[in-house]
MDAnalysis code that builds the backbone (N, CA, C; Angstrom):
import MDAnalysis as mda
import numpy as np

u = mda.Universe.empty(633, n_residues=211, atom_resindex=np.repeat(np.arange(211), 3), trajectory=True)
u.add_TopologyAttr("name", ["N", "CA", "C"] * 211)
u.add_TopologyAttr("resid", np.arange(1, 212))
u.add_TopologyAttr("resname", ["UNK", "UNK", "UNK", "UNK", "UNK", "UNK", "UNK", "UNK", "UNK", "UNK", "UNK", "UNK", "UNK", "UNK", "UNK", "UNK", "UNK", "UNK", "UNK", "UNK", "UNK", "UNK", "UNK", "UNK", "UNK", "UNK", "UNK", "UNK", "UNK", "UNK", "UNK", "UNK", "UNK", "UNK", "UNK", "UNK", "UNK", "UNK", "UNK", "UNK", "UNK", "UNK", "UNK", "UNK", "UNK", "UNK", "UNK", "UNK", "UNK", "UNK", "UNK", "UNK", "UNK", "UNK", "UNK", "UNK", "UNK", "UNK", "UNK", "UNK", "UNK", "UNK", "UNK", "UNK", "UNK", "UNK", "UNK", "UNK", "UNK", "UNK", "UNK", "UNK", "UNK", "UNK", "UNK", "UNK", "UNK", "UNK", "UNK", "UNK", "UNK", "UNK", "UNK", "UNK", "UNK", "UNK", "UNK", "UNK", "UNK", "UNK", "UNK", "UNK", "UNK", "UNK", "UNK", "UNK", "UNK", "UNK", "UNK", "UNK", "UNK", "UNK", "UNK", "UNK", "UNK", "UNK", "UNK", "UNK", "UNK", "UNK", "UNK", "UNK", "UNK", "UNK", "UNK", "UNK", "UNK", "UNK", "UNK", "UNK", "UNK", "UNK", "UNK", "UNK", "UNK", "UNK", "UNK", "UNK", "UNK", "UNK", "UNK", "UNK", "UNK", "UNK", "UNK", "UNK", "UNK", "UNK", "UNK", "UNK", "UNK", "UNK", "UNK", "UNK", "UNK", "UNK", "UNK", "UNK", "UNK", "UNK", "UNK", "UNK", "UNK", "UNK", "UNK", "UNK", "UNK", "UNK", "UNK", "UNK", "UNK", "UNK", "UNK", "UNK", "UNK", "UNK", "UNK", "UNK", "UNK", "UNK", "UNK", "UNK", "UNK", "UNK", "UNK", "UNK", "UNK", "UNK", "UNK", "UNK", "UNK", "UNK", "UNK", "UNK", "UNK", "UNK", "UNK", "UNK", "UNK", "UNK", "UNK", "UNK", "UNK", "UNK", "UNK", "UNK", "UNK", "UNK", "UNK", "UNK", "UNK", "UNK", "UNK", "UNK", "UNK", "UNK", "UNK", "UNK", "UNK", "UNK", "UNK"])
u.atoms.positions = np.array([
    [-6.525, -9.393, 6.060],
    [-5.229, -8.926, 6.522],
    [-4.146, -9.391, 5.556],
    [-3.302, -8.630, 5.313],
    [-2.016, -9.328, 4.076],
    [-0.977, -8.606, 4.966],
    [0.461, -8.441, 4.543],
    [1.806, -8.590, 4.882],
    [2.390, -7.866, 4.261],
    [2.107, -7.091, 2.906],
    [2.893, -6.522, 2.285],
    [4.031, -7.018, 1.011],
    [3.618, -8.372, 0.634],
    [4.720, -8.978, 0.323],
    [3.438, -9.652, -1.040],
    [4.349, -8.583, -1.712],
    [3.476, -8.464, -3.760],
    [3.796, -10.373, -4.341],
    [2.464, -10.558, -4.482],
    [2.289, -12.327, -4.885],
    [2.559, -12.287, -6.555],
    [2.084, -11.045, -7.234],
    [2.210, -11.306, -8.686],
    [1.537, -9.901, -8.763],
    [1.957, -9.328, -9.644],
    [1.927, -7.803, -10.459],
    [0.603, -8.015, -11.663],
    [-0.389, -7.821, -11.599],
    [-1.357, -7.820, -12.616],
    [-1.157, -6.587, -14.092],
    [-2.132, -6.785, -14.737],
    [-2.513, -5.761, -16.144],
    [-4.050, -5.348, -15.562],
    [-4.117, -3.901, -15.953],
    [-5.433, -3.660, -15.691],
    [-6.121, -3.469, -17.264],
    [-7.152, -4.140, -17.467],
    [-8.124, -4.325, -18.709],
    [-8.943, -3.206, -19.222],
    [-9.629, -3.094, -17.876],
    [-10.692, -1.899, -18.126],
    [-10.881, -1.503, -16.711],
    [-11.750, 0.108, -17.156],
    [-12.009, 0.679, -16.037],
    [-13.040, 1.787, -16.115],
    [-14.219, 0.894, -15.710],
    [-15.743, 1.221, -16.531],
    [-16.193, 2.023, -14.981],
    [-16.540, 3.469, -15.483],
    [-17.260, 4.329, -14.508],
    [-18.643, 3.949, -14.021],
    [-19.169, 3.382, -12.685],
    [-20.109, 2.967, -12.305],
    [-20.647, 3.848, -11.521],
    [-21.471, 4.836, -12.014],
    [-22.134, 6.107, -10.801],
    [-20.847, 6.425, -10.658],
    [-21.182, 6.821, -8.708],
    [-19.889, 7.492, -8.274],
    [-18.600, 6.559, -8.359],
    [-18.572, 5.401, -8.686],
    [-17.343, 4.393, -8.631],
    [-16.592, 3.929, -9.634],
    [-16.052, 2.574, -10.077],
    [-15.294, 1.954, -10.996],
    [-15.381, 0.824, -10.971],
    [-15.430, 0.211, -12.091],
    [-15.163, -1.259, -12.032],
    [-14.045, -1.745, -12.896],
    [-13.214, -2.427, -12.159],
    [-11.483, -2.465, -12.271],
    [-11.835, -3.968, -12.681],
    [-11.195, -4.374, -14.083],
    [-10.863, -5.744, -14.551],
    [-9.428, -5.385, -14.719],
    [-9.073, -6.848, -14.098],
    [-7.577, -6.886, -13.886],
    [-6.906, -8.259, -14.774],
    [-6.061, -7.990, -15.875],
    [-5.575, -9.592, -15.775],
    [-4.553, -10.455, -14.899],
    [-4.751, -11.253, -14.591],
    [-3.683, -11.838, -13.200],
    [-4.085, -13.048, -13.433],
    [-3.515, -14.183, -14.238],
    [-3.567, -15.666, -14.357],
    [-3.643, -16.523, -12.749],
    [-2.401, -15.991, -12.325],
    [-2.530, -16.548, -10.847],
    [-3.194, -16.441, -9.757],
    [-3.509, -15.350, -9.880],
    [-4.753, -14.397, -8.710],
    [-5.778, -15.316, -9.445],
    [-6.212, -14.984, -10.335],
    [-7.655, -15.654, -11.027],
    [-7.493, -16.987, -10.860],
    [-6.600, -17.966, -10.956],
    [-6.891, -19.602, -10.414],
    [-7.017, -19.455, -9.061],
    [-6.580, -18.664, -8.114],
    [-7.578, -18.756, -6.724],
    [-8.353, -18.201, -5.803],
    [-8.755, -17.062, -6.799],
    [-9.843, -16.158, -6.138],
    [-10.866, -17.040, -6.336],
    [-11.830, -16.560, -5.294],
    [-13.263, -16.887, -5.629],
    [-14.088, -15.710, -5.864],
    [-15.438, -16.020, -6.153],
    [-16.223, -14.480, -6.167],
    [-16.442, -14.154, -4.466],
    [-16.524, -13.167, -4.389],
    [-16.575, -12.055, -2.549],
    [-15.090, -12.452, -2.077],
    [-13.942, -12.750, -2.594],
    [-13.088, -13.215, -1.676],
    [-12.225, -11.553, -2.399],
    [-11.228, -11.580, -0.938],
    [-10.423, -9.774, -0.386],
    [-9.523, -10.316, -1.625],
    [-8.831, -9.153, -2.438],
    [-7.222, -9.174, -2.590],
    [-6.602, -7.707, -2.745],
    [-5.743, -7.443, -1.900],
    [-5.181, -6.395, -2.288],
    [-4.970, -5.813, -3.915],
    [-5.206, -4.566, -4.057],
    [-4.586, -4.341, -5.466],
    [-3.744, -2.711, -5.128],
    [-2.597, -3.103, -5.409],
    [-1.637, -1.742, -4.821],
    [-2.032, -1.469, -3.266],
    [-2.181, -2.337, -2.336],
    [-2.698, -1.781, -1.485],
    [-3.949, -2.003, -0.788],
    [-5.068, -2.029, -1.989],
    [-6.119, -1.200, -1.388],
    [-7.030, -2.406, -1.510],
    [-7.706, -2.873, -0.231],
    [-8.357, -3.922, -0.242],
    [-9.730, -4.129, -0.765],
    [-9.682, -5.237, -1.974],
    [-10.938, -4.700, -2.876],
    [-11.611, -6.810, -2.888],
    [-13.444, -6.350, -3.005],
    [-13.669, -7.690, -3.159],
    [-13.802, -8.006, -4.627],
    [-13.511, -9.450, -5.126],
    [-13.468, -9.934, -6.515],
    [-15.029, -9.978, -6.512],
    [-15.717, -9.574, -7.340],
    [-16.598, -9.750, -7.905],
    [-17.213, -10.872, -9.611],
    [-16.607, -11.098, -9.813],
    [-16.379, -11.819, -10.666],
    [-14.864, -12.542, -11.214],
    [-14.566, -13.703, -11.693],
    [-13.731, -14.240, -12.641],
    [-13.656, -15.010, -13.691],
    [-12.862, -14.386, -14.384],
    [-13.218, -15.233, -16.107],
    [-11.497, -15.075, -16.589],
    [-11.587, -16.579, -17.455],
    [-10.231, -16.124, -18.186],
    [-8.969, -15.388, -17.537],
    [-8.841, -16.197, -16.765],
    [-7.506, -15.392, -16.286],
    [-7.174, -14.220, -15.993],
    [-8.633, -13.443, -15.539],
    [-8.990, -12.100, -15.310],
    [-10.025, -11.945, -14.180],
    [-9.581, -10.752, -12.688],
    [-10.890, -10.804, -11.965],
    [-11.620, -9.253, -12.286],
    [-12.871, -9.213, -11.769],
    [-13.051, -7.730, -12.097],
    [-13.485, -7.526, -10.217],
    [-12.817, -5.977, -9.823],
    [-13.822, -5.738, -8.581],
    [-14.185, -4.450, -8.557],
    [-15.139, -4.010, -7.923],
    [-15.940, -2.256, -7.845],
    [-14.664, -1.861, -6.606],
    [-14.727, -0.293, -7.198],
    [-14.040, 0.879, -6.258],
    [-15.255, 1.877, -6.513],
    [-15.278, 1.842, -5.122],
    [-16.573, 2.790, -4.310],
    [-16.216, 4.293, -4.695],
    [-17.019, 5.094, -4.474],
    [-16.889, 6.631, -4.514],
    [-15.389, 6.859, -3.192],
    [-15.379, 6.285, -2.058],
    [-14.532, 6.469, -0.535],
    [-13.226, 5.408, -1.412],
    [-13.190, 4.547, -2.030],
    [-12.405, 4.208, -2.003],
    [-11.740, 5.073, -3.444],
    [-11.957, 5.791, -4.687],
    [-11.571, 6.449, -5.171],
    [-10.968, 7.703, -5.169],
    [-11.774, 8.635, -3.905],
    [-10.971, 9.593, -3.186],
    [-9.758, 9.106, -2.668],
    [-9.614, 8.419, -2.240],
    [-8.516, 8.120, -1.096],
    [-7.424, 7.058, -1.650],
    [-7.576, 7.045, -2.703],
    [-6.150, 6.229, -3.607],
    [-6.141, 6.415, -4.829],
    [-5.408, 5.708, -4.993],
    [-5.080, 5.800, -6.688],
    [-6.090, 5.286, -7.795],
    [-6.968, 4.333, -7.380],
    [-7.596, 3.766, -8.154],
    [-8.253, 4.817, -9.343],
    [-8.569, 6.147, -8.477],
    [-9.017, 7.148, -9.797],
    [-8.027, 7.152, -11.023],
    [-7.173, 7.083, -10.811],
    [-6.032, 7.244, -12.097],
    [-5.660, 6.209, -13.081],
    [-6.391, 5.161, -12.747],
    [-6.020, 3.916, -13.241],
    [-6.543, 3.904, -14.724],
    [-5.199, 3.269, -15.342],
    [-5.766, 3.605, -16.916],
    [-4.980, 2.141, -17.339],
    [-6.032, 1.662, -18.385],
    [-5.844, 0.591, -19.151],
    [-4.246, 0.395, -19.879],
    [-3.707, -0.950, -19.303],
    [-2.165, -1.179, -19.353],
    [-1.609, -1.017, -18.169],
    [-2.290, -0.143, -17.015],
    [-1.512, -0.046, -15.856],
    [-1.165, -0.868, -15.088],
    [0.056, -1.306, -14.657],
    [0.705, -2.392, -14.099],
    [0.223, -2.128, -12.187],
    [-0.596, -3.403, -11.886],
    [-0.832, -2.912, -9.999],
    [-0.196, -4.288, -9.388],
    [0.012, -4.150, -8.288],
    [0.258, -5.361, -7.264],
    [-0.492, -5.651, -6.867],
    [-0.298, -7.096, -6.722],
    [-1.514, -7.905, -6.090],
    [-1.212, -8.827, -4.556],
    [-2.139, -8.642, -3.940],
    [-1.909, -9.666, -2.767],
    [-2.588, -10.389, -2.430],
    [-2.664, -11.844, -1.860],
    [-4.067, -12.447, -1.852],
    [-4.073, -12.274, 0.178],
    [-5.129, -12.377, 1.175],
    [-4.677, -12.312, 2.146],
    [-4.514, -13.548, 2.676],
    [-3.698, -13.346, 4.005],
    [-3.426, -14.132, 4.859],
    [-3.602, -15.383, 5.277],
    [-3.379, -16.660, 5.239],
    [-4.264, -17.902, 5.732],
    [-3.462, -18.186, 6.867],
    [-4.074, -18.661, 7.785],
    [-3.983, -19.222, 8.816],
    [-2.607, -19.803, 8.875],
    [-1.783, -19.968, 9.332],
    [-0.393, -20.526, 9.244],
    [0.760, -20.013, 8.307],
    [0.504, -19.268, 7.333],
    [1.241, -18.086, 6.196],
    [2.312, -17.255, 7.562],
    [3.614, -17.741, 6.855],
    [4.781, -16.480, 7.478],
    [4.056, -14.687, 7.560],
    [4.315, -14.489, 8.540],
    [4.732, -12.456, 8.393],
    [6.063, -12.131, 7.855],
    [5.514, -12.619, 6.804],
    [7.203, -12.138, 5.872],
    [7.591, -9.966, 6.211],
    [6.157, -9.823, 5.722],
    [6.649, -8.211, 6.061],
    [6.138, -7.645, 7.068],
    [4.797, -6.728, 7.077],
    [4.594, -6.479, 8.534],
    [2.518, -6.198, 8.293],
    [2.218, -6.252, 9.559],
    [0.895, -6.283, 9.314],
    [0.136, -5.543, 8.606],
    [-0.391, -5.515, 7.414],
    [-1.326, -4.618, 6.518],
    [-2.541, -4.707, 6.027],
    [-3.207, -3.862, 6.303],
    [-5.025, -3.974, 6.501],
    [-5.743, -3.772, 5.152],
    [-5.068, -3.226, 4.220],
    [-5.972, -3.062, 2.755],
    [-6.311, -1.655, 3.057],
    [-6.506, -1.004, 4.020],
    [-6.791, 0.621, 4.637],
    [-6.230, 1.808, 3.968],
    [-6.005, 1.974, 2.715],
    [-5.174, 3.311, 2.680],
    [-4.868, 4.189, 3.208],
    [-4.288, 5.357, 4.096],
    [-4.596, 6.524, 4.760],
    [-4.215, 7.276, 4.144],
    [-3.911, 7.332, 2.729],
    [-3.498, 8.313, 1.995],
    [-2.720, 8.246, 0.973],
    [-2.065, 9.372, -0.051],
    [-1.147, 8.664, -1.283],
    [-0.300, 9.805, -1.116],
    [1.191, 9.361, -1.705],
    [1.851, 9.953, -1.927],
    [2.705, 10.276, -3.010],
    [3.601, 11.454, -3.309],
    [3.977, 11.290, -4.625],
    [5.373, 11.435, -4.620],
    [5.431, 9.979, -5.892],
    [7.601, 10.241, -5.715],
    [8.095, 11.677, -5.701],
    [9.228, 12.167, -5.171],
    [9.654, 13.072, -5.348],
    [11.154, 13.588, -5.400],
    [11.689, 12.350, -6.005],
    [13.347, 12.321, -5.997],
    [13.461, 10.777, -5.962],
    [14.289, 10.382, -6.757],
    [14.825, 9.017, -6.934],
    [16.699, 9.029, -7.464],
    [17.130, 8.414, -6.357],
    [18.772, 8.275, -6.527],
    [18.997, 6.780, -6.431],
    [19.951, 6.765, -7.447],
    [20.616, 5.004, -7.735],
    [21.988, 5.052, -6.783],
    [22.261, 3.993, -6.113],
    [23.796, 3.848, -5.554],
    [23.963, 2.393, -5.950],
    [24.928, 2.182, -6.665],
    [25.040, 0.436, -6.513],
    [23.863, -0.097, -6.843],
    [23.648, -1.374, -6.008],
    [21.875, -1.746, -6.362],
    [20.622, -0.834, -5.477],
    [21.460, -0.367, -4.803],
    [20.265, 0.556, -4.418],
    [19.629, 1.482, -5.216],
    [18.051, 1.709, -4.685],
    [17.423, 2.598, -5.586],
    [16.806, 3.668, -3.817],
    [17.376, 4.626, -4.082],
    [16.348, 5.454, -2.866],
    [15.351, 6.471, -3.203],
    [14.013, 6.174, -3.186],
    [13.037, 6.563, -3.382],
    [12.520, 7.564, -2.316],
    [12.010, 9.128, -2.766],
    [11.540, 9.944, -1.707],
    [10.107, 10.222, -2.082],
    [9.227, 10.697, -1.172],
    [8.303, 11.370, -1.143],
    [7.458, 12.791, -0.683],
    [6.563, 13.061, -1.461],
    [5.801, 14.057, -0.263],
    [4.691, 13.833, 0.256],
    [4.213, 13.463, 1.401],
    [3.100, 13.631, 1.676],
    [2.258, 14.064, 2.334],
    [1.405, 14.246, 2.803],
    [-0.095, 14.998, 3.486],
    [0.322, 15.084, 5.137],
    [0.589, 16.771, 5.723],
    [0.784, 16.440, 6.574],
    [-0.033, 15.859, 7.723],
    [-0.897, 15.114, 7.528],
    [-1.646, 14.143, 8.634],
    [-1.071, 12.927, 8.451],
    [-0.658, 12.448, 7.451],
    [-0.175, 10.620, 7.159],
    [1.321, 10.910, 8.280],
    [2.099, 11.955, 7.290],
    [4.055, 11.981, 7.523],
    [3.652, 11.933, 9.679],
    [3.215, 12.390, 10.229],
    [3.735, 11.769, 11.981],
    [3.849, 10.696, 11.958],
    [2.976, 9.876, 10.738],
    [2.847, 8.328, 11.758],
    [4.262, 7.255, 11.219],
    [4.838, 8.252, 10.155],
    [6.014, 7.576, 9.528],
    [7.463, 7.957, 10.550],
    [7.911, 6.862, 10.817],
    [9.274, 6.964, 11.677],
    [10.341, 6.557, 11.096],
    [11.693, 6.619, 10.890],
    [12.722, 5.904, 10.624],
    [13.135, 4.690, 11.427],
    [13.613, 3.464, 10.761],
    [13.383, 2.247, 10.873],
    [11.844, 1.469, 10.816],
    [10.351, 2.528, 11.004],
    [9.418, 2.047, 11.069],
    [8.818, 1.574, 9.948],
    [7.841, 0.762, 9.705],
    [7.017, 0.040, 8.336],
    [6.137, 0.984, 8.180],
    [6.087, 0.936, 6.668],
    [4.963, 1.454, 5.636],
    [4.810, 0.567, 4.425],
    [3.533, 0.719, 3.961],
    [3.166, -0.085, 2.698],
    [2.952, 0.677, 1.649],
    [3.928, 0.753, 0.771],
    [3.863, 1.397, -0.700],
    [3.906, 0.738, -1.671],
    [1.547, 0.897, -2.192],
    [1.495, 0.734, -3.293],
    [1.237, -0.705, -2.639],
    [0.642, -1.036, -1.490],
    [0.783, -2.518, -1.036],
    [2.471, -3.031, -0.615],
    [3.492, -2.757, -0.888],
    [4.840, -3.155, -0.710],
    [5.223, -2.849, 0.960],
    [5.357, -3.693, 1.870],
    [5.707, -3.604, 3.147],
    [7.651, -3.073, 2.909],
    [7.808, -1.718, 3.409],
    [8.915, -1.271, 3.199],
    [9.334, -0.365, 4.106],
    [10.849, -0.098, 4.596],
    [10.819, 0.393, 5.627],
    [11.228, 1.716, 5.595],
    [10.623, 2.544, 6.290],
    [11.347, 4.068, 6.171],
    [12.913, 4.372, 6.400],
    [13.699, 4.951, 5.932],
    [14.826, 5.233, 6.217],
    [15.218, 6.762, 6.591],
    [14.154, 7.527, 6.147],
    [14.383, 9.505, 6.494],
    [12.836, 9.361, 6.361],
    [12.719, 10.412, 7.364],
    [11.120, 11.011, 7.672],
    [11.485, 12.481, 7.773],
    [10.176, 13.165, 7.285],
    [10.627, 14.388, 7.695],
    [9.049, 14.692, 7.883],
    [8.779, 16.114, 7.846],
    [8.023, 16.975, 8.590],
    [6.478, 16.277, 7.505],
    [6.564, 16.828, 5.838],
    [5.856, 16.221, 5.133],
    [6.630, 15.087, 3.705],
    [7.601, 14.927, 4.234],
    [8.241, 13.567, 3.510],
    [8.995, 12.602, 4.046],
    [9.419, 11.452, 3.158],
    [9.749, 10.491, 4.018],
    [10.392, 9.411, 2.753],
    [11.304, 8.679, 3.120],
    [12.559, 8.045, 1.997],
    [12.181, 6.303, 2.099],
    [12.878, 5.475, 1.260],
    [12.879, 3.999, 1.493],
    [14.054, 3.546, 0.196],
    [14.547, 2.564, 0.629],
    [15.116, 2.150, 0.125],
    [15.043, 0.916, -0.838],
    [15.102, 0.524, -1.969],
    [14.305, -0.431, -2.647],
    [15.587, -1.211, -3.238],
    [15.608, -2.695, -3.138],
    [16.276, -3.679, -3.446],
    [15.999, -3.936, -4.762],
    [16.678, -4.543, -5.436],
    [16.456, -5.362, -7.673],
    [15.325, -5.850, -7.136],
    [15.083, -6.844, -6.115],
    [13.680, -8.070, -6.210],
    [12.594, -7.010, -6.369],
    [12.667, -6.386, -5.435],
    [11.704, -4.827, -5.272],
    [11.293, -4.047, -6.440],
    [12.058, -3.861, -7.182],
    [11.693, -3.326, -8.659],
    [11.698, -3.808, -9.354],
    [12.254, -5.194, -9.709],
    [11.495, -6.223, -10.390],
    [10.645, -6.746, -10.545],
    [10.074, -6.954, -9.226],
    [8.879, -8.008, -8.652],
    [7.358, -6.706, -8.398],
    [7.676, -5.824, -8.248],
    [6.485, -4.856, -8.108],
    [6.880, -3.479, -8.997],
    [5.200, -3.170, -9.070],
    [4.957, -1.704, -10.229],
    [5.968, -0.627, -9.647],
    [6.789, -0.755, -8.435],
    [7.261, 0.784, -7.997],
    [8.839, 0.695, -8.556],
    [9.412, -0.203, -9.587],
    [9.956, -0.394, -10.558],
    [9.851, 0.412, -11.635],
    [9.214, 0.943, -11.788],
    [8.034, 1.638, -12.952],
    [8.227, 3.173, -12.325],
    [7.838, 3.125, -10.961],
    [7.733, 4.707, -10.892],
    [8.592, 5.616, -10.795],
    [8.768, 7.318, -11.281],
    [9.072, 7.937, -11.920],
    [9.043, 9.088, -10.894],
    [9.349, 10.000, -10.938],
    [9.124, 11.333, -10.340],
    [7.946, 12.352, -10.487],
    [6.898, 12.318, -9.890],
    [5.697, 12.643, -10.074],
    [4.339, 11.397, -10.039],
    [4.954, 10.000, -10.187],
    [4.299, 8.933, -9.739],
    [3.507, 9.229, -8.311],
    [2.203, 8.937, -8.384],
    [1.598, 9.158, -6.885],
    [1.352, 7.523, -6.487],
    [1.283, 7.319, -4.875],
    [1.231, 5.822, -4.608],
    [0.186, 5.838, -3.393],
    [-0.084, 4.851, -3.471],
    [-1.142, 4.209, -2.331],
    [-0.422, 4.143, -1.056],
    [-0.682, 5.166, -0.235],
    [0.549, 4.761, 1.485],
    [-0.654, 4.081, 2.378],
    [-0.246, 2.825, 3.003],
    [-0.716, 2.595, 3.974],
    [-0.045, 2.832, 5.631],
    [0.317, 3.496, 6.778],
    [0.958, 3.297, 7.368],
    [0.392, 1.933, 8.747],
    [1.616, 1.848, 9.702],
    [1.695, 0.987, 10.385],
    [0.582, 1.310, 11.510],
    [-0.436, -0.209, 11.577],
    [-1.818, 0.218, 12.360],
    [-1.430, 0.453, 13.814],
    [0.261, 0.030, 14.261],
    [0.436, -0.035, 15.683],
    [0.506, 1.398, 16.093],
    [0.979, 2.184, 14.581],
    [1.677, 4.034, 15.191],
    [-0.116, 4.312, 14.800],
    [-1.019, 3.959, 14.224],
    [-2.462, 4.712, 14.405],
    [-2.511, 4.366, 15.638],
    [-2.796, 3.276, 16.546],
    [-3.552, 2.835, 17.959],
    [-2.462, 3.542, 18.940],
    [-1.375, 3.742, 18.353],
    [-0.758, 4.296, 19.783],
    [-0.925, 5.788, 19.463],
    [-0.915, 6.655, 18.829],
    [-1.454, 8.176, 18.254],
    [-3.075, 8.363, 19.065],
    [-3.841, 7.317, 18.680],
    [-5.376, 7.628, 19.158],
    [-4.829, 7.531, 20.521],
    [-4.492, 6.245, 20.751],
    [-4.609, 6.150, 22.613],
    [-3.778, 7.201, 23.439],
    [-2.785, 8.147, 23.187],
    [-2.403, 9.491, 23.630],
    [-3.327, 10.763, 22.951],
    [-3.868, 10.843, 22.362],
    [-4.931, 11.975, 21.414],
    [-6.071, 11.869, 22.587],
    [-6.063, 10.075, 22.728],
    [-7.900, 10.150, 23.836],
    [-7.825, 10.176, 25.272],
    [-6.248, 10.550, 25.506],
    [-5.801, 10.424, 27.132],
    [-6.078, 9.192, 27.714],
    [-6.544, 8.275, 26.901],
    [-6.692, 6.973, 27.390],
    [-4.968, 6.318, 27.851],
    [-3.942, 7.223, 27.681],
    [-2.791, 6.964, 27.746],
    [-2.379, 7.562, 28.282],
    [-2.530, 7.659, 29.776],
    [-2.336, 8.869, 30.895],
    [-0.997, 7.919, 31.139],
    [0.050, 9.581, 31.438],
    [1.596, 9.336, 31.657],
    [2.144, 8.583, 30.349],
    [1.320, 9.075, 29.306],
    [2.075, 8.031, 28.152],
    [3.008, 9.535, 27.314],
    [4.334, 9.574, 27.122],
    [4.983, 10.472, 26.810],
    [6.298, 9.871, 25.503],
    [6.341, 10.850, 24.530],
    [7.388, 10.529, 23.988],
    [8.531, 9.943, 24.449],
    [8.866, 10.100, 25.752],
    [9.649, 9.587, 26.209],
    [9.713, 8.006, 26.251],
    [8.544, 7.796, 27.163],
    [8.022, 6.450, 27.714],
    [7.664, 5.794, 26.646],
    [7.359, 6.389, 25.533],
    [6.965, 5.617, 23.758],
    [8.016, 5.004, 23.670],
    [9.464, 5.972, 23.335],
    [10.807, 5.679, 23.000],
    [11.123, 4.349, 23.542],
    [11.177, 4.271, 25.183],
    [11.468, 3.262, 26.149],
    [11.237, 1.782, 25.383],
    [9.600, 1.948, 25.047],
    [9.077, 0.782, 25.258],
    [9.312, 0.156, 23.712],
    [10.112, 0.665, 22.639],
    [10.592, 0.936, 21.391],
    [9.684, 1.580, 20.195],
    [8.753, 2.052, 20.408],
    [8.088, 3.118, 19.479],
    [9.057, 3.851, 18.742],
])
């Protein structure tokens, strides 16, 4: 489980085709003094195990399921990813709960500067955009961030200097695609009205209870 909240921005080394998969060497000095081998770390997101470390570098496999479903296919040597290590026992919820789960990617699609603001838009898949709300959390690219406009198949955020300093979505561009994770509370409450397991449960009564 991680939070959303980017520990250190890696270099990716290589990215050696294994069968249907990849094997992603990353450099990350800091990640690499405390990974172990089988231990989780987010990379953009997407929760991957270290398989090895050397030199201030970890390497981990992306599966055939985990290449469909994020970015990792695109990943090309020099590419800047975020890193997260997860959760320990007593660690703040600095941002909001995030599973390593992708449900999908999306692609910038308009970027406006105001002041220090940077407002970043997207498009995405209409199965992900319901579960995105205004004021609600999403993780872009691993970054716990909050929606500010949703729409039918897009949806906006607003990004602070630390924010584009401190993580790759600093970097991205118009046509940039990203790793979306959304919030696991809007999946469990979507299934539990989908399975009628949520009898008398109504947009309304969602609203109430602050959905």
């Amino acid at each position: 489980m991680f939070t959303g909240i980017i520990r250190e921005v890696g270099t990716l080394r290589a990215a050696t085709r294994t069968g249907g998969g990849a094997r992603l060497t990353i450099e990350a000095p800091r990640a690499a003094e405390v990974l172990v081998e089988g231990g989780s770390i987010a990379v953009d997101g997407t929760c991957l195990t270290a398989t090895s470390i050397s030199g201030g570098c970890f390497t981990a496999d992306a599966v055939a399921e985990t290449l469909a479903r994020t970015i990792c296919d695109e990943y090309r040597t020099g590419a800047r990813v975020n890193l997260e290590h997860p959760l320990s026992v007593g660690d703040p919820l600095d941002g909001h709960i995030v599973q390593g789960h992708v449900d999908g990617t999306g692609v910038v699609s308009r970027i406006a500067d105001a002041g220090i603001q940077r407002t970043v838009s997207f498009e995405v898949a209409r199965e992900v955009a319901p579960f995105l709300a205004v004021k609600g959390s999403v993780a872009v690219n691993g970054v716990s961030l909050t929606v500010t406009n949703a729409g039918v198949t897009n949806f906006s955020v607003a990004l602070i200097p630390t924010t584009l300093r401190e993580t790759n979505l600093g970097d991205a561009s118009v046509g940039t695609r990203v790793n979306l994770e959304v919030d696991v509370l809007a999946r469990y409450v979507a299934r539990l009205a989908e399975s009628g397991g949520g009898r008398g449960l109504t947009r309304e009564k969602l609203k109430g209870l602050g959905f």
